[in-house]
N, C-alpha and C positions, 0 to 999 in steps of 0.2 A: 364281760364288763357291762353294766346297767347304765343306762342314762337315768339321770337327775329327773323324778316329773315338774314340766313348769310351774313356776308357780304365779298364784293369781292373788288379786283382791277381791275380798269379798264386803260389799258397801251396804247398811242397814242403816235405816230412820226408826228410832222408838216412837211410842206412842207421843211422847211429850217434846218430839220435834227435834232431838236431839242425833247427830250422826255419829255411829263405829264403822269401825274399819275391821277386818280380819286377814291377814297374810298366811295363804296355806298351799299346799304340796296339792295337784290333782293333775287327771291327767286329761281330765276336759271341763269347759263351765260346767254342764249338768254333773257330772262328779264333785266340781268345787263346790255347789250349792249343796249336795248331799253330805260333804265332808264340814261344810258349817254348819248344817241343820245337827250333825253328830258334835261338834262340839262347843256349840253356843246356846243356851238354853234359851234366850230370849228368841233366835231364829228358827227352833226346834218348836217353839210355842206359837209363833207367828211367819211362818215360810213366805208370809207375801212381802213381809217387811222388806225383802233386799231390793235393793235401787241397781246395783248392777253389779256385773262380776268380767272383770277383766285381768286381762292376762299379763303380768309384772313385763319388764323388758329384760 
């Protein structure tokens, strides 16, 4: 039997000030930030953009 990985928020400001959000599966921040760098092109294009990455409850 597997355990579920936690999941996190992943929080980015664009250039024009504006805030996303991302809800993804990892199995730690530094994985969640690689896991939304893999599926957000705006964070894949600017990796410093993310404000914080915290872990859902």
């Amino acid at each position: 039997m597997t355990t579920p990985s936690p999941r996190f928020g992943v929080r980015y400001k664009k250039n024009d000030g504006s805030q996303h959000s991302l809800q993804l599966h990892a199995a730690n921040r530094q994985e969640a930030r690689i896991v939304a760098m893999e599926t957000d092109a705006y964070v894949r294009l600017y990796p410093t953009s993310v404000d914080s990455i915290l872990q859902a409850a």
